[in-house]
N, C-alpha and C positions, 0 to 999 in steps of 0.2 A: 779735596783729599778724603776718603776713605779711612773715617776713625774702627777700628779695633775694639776702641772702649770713648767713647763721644763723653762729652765735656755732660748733656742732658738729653734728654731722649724724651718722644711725646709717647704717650699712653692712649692711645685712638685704636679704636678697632670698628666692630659692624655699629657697631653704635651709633659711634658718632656719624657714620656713613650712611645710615638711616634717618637721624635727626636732620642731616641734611636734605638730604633725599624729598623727607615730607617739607621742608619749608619750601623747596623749589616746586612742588607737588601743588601749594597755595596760592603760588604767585603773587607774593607778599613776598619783599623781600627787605624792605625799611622795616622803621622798628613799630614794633607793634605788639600784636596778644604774646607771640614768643616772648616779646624783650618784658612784657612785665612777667610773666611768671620766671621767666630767668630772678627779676630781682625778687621779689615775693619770696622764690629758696635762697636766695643769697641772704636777705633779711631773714630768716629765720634761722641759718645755720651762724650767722654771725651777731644776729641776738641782739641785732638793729629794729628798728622801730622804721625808715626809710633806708630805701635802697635805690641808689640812681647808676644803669650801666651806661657808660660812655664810649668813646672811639679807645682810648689808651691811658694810659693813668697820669701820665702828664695832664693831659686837660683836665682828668680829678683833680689836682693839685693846683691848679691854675683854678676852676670853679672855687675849690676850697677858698684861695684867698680871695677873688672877688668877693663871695658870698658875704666875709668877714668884714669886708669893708677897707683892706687892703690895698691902698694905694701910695703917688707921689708923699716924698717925705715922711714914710712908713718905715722901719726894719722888722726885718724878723730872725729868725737867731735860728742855725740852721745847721745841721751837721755839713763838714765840710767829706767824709768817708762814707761817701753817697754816690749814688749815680747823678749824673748833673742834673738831671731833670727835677730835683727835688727843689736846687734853687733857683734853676732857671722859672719854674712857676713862679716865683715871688717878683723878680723882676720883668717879666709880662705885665702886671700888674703898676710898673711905675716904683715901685719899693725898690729898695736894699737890702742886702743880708749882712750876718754878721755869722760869722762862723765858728761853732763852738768845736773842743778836743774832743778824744773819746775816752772812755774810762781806763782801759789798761790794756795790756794785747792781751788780755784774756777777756777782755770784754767790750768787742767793736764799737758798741754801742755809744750813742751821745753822753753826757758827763752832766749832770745835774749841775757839778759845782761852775762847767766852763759856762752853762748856761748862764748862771745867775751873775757871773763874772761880767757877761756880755750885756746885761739890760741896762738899756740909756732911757730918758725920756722919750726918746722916738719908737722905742720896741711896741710893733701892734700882735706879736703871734712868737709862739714856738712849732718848730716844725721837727720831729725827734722823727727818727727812720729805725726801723726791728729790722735789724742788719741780719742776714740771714736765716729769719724767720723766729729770731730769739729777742725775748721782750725788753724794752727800754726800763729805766728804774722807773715806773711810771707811780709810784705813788708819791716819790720824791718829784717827779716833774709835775704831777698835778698841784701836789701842797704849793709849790713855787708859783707856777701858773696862777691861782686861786689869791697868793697871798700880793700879788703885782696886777690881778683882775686882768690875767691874758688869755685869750683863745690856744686851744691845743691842737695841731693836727698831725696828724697819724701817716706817716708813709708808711704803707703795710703794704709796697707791692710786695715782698717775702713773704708775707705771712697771713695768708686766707689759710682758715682754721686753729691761727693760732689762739692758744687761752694763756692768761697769766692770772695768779692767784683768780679762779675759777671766771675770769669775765675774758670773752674775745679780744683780741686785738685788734684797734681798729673803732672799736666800742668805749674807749678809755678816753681822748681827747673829743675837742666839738666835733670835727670830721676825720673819717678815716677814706684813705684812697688806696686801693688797689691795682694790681696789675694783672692783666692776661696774655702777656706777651709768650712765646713760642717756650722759652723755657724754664715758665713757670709753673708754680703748683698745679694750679685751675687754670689752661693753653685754649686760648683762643683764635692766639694768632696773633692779632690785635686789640686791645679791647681792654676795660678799668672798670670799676663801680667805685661809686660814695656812699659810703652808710654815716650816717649821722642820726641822733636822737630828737632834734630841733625842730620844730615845726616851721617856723620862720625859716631857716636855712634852708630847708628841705623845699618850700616854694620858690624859694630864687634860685637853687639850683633848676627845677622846672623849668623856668622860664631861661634859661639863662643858657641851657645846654642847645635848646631848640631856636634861636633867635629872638628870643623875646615873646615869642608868639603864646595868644594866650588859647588855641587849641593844636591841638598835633595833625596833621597830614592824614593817620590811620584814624582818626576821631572820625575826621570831615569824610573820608572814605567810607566810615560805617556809616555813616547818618545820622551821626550823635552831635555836630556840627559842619554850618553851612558857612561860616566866615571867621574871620580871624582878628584881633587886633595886635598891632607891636607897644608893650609898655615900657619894656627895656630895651639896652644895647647886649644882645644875644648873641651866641656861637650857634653854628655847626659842630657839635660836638655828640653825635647821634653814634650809638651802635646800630647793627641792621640784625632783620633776624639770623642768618647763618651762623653770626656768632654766638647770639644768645643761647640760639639751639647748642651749640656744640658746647659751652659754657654751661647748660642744665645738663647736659652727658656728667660734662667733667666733673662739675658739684658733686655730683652721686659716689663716683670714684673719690672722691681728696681724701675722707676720712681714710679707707684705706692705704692709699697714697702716701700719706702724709706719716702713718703707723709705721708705713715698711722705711720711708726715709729714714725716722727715725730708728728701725734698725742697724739700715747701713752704717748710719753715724756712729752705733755706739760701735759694731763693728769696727770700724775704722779706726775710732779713739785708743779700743783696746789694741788693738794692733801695730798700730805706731807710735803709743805710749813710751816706748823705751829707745827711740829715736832724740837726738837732739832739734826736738821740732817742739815750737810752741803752738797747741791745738785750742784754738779760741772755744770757750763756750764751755768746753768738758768738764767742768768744774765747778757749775752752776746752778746747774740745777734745778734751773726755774720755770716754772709752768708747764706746758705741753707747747713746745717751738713745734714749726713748721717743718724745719730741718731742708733751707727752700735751697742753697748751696752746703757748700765741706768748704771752708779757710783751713790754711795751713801757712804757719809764720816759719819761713825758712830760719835757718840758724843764724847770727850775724858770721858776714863776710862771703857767705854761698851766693856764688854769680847766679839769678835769677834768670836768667836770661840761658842760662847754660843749663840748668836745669830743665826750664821748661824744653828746649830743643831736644835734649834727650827723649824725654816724656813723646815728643812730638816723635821723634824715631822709632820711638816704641808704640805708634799706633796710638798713644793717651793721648788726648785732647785736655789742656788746661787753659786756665785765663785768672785774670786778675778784677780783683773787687776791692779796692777801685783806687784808680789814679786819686788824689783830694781835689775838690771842686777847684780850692783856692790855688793851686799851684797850674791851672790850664791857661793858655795866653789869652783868652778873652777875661778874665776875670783878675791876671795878674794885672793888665790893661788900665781895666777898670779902678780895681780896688789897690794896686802896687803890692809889693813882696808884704808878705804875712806870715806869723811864724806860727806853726801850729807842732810842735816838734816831735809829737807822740805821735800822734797822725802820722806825720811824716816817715819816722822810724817804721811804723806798723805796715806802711802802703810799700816799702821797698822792698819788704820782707814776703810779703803777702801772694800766695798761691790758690786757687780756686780748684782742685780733683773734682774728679768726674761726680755726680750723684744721682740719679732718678731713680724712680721705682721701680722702672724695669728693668735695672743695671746687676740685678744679680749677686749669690756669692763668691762664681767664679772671674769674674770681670774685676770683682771688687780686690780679690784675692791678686790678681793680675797685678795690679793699679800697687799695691802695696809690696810685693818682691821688687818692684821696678823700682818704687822710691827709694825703698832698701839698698837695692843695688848701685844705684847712682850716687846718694849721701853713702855710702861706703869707699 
């Protein structure tokens, strides 16, 4: 179908179509001189010390927990108002999760207090998520972390470029993992980095991503190395350069990007502020978010399902963020029915509107008579 007004939109022009251009021009197409100045700027706009790009941010999250040490008879304590991937890394690894609330529907984010509710002897990590690009209470999850001696990790695929009280996201817990998926801030297609401050972490991610191997493919190619040894049990977990090239495009662009997002947003807030709609986040006020989707908590009793179809009639493309981990059949399977009730309440209610950079006042104008029209 042919959106009207598309759910997100990429931002690619000569640019990026030249960035490619020259890597195919190289005949290099594994990772290599691109993929590290990719991270080199990603470390430095996100104020990392290391930076490792991967195939997709899943596998940053799955590194992340090996790295930690993350295994059989392990839990970690995990938002369940995530995209699965946050806990499916944990149990890749042999471990359990335990799944904490979110704070309010005004504030998606993970719950300090369900965390600390959840720690057993078996807890080896917290893994908190910047649900739409807006930051976790991360002084309170660190104090926690620190006062139980638990590693922190950062799902930040929302949120490349965000800051809270003046430090990056992402930069806050031991590791941070990002996303490059199609529509996200910084699009790659496919594609994640790991920033972490560790110097230990940061060599077993090395080896870890690449098979264990303790030189690279593009080493042995320059003549900087003639052999290799395997120390670890390693992935495939490589970017190539295509994407790193188009990932040092996008870098360039985010700060802007990321500025106009957050115009549309307040836009948006002022706009259907006087609707009976609860508008997650607009009342917050905290740090510089990413602004990487728009939530919108329908009223209680509004068919969801009706809603959207309308939207969908009208050319808007919407979706939902996100089903709860805990309530999918492989997980009720596993772990049996779980009560998370705010969650719960907040995920039935929960709308996704259109947002990118290139989306406009008039699109965005569009987007908001129609919701008008429909909750009337």
């Amino acid at each position: 179908m042919e959106w009207r007004v598309p759910l997100a939109d990429l931002d690619f022009g000569e640019e990026e179509t030249h960035a490619i251009q020259a890597v195919l021009s190289s005949k290099w197409l594994t990772m290599g001189e691109v993929t590290r100045h990719f991270e080199n700027e990603f470390a430095k706009m996100a104020s990392s010390k290391f930076a490792f790009a991967v195939s997709n941010a899943t596998q940053a999250l799955h590194l992340a927990c090996l790295a930690l040490g993350i295994g059989p008879g392990d839990e970690v304590i995990v938002p369940s108002l995530t995209f699965v991937a946050t806990a499916n890394a944990v149990l890749y690894c042999g471990a359990d999760v335990r799944f904490a609330e979110i704070i309010s529907p005004e504030d998606l984010t993970i719950d300090p207090q369900s965390i600390a509710q959840q720690i057993t002897p078996k807890t080896k990590a917290i893994i908190v998520m910047h649900y739409a690009g807006f930051p976790c209470r991360m002084h309170e999850i660190m104090s926690l972390a620190a006062e139980h001696n638990l590693p922190v990790i950062e799902d930040a695929a929302h949120a490349p470029g965000a800051i809270f009280d003046g430090k990056p996201l992402g930069t806050w817990g031991d590791v941070g993992c990002f996303s490059f998926f199609s529509n996200k801030n910084l699009a790659t297609g496919e594609g994640g980095m790991i920033a972490c401050q560790r110097e230990d972490l940061a060599e077993k991610f090395k080896l870890l991503r690449s098979h264990g191997m303790t030189s690279l493919t593009y080493d042995r190619h320059q003549g900087h190395a003639f052999s290799y040894d395997v120390v670890d049990l390693g992935y495939n977990y490589r970017i190539d350069e295509i994407r790193s090239a188009l990932g040092l495009e996008q870098l360039q662009k985010l700060p802007q990007n990321n500025a106009e997002r957050a115009r549309l947003t307040h836009t948006y807030w002022h706009a259907l502020q006087n609707l009976n709609l609860t508008l997650p986040f607009s009342k917050s006020g905290q740090g510089v978010p990413s602004h990487h989707i728009f939530p919108v908590l329908l009223p209680p009793g509004v068919n969801r399902h009706a809603f959207m179809t309308q939207l969908r009639d009208a050319g808007i493309q919407s979706s939902i963020h996100y089903r709860p981990v805990h309530t999918f059949t492989y997980y009720v399977k596993r772990y049996g029915q779980q009560s998370l009730p705010l969650t719960e309440e907040v995920a039935k209610r929960e709308v996704t509107l259109p947002l990118y950079p290139t989306m406009g006042d008039e699109n965005l104008q569009y987007v908001v008579n129609t919701v008008k029209k429909i909750l009337s």
